[in-house]
N, C-alpha and C positions, 0 to 999 in steps of 0.2 A: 303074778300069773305069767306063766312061760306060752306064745303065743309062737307054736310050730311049721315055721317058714310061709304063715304067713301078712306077715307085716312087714315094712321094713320103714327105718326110722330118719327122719331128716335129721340131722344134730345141730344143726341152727337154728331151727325154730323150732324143734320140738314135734314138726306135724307125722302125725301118723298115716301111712298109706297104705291101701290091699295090694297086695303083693300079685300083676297080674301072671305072674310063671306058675302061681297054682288058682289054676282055673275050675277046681272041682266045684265051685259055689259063689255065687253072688247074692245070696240069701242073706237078708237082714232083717233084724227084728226091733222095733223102735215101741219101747213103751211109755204112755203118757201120764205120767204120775205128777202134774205140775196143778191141777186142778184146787178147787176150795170147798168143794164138797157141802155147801151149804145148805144143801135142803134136807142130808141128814145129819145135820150137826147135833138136834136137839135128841137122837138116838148114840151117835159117836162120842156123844159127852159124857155121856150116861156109861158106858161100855170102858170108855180111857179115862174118865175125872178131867181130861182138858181140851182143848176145841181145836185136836187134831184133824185133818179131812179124813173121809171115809176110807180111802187107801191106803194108809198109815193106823187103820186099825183093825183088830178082829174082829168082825162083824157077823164072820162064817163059820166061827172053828175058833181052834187056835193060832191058824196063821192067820195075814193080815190078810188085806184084797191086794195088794202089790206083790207079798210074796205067794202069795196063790197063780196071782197072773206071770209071775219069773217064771213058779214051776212050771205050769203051761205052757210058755215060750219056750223052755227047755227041751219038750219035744221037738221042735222043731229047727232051732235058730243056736249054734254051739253060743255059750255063754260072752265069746272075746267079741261074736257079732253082733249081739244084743246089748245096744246104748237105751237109757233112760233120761227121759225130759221130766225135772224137779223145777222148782219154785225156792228161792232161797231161805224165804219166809218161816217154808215148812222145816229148816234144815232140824230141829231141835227133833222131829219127831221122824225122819228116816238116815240122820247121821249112824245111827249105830248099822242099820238094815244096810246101808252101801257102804262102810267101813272097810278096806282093803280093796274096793273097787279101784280098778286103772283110772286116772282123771279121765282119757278120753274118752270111756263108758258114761260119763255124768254129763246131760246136756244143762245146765244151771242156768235159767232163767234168776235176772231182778225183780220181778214182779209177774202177777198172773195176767195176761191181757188178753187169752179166749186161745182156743185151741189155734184159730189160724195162725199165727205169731210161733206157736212154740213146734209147730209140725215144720213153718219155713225157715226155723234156725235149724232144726233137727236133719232137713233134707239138704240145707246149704254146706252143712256140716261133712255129713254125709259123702256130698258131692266131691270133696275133699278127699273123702280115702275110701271112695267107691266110686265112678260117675257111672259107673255098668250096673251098679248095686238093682237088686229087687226086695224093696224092703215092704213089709207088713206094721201095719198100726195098729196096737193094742193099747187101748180105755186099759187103765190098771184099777178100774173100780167097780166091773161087770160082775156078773156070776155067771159059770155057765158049770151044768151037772156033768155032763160026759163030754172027759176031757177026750179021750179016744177018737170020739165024732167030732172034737173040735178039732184036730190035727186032721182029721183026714179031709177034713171040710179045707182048712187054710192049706194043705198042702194042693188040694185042686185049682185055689184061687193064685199059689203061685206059678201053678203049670200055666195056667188061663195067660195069666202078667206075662211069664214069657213068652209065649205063641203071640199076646197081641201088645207090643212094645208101648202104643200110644195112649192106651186105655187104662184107666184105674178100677179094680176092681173091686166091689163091698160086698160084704157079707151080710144077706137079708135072711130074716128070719120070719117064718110061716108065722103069722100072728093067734095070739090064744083068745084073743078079746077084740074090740075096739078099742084101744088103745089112744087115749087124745094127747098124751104126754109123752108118746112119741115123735120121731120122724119116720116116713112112710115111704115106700118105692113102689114104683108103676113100673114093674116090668117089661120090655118090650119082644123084639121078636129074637132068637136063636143066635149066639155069635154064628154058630156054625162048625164045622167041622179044621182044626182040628179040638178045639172046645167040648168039652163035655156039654149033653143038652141043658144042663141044671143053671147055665151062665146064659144070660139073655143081656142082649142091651137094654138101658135104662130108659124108659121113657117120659120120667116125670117123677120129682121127689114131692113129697105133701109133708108139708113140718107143723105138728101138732095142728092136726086139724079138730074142726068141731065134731060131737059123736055121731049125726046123722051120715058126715061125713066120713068118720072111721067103719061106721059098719059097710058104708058105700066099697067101700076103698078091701073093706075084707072080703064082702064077698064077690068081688072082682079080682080075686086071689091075689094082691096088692100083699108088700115086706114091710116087716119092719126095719128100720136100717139101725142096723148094731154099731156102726161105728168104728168097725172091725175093716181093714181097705189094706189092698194089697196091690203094687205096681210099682213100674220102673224109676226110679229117682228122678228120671227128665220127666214122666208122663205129669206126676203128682207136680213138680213145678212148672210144667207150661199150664197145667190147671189155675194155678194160683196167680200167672205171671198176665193172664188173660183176665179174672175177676176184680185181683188187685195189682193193677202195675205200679200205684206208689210205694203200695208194703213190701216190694221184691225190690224196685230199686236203692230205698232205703237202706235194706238188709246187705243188698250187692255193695254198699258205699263203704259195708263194713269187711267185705271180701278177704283183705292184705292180713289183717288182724288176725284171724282164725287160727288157734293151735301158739299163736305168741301171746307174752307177756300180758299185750295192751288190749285181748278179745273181751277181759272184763270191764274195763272201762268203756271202751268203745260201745260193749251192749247194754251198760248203763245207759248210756246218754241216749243208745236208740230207743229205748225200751220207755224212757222219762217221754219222748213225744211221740208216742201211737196211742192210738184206744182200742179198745176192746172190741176183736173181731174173729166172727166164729164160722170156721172151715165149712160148718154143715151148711147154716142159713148162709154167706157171701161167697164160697166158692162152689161145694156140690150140688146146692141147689140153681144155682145159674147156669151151670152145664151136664145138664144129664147126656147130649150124645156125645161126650167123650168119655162115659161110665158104664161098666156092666155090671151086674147085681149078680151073684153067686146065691141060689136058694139053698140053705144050708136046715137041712132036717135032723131033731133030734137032739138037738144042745142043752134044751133048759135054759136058754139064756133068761137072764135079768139086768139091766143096765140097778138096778137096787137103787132108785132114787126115791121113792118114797118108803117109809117104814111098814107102812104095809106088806109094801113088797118084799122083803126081810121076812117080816113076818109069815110071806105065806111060803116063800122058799124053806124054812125054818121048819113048817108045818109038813110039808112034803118030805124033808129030810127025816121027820119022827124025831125032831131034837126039842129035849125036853126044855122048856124055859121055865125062866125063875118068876116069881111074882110078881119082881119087879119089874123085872123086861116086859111082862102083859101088861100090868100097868103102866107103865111106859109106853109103850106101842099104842095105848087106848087112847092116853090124853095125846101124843101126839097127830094121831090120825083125828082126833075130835078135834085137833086146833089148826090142822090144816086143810079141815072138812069147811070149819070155820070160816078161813081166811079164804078159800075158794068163792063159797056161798056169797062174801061180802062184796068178792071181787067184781 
């Protein structure tokens, strides 16, 4: 891929950097495809015959939910500035899908250890060959119907990001339900002018709450939070450098390494002693006033984590399913109706 004045290349190590003499854009787009996709395994098995995650398969169509989510970043984000965060694990089932990819589009995690881990190599990384960057996080295993209102929706949130440098900003979504298998946002008052009104500060996230609580929280016209975040490369790390200052100093130890030889070994060994920690519950929910929520109307979103939800996406699309897929969809909604009940 020939990448047009703007990159230029270190030749000792290999690192790649934004070229700051063209300044038309610091728009970046980071998709998260590092996930295990477990709770529809017993639907993704069913669909590929092996226990690919849900992003590595077609669940919607005939593309997969990762190349569904490229396409959609492609309105937005030209292809050289859109990197993706993998799992090595998974390599057997998206090697052929990133085949001819530049290495420094692949962020390869050794192991999955929760989204905060792979968002703060993703932004360290980043920091590297953008520190001005504005980059946007995309789940690569959502659904959303209209992609049109998705673009115009993240293109506001990147105007928002730049008018307010220090702020990160998520994409909420009008709720259809009470949803208890969500996370939830308490909007607060107006950024303000020069902000569109539709961006408010954050005033409080609610992560899967109980259903007295979710209808509470609806009809107090309270977001679902999609997971969808878009802000300045420094804002998203002084978030994380505040919730977790060992997981950033860790990462910082491995700094030198980045774009050389030794960035795999090195992120071996870091990745062998951290556990599993997740951006939503340990860094956005501890600081909602340095977050504003973006109400974004009209998407259809689905995070697609239970097979119902498929299901009922499926139903609204008028896509005809086979007998097996309804029985499939029945016993597993019976057996996670189940495992709910007993819990």
């Amino acid at each position: 891929m020939q990448m047009t004045g703007a990159w230029s290349a270190n030749q000792e190590s290999g690192r790649m950097k934004f070229d700051r003499s063209d300044s038309s854009s610091h728009r970046w787009g980071l998709i998260l495809a590092g996930g295990d996709g477990k709770r529809l395994l017993p639907l993704t098995r069913t669909i590929a015959g092996d226990d690919r995650p849900k992003q590595f398969c077609a669940v919607m169509g005939d593309e997969t939910l990762l190349q569904q989510t490229q396409r959609r970043v492609s309105r937005l984000v030209p292809a050289w500035r859109t990197l993706l965060v993998l799992t090595r694990k998974h390599e057997p089932f998206y090697a052929d899908a990133v085949a001819g990819f530049p290495s420094s589009r692949l962020l390869i995690q050794p192991s999955n250890q929760g989204t905060a881990p792979a968002i703060l190599y993703s932004l360290l990384r980043l920091r590297e060959m953008d520190p001005k960057g504005i980059v946007a996080f995309f789940p690569s295993d959502h659904h959303f119907s209209d992609d049109a209102a998705f673009t115009r929706h993240i293109d506001s949130a990147y105007a928002a990001a730049a008018s307010q440098p220090e702020m990160v900003v998520l994409l909420g979504i009008p709720p259809e339900t009470p949803e208890m298998e969500y996370g939830w946002i308490e909007p607060g008052s107006p950024l303000g002018d020069p902000v569109p009104g539709s961006v408010c500060r954050v005033s409080r996230f609610w992560e899967k709450p109980c259903g007295s609580v979710a209808s509470s929280l609806m009809e107090r016209g309270c977001l679902w939070n999609s997971f969808v975040m878009v802000g300045c490369v420094h804002a998203f790390l002084n978030l994380i450098r505040r919730a977790l200052p060992g997981l950033v100093e860790l990462f910082e130890s491995i700094r030198s390494s980045l774009f050389t030889a030794t960035e795999r070994t090195a992120l071996c060994e870091l990745y062998s002693g951290i556990s599993t920690t997740s951006f939503s519950q340990d860094v956005l929910s501890a600081q909602p006033n340095a977050l504003a929520v973006l109400r974004a109307t009209g998407l259809g979103w689905s995070d697609l984590g239970e097979p119902s939800r498929v299901r009922s996406i499926l139903d609204r699309k008028s896509v005809q399913m086979t007998r097996v897929f309804s029985r499939d969809y029945e016993e597993m909604d019976g057996k996670l109706a189940g495992k709910k009940a007993a819990g």
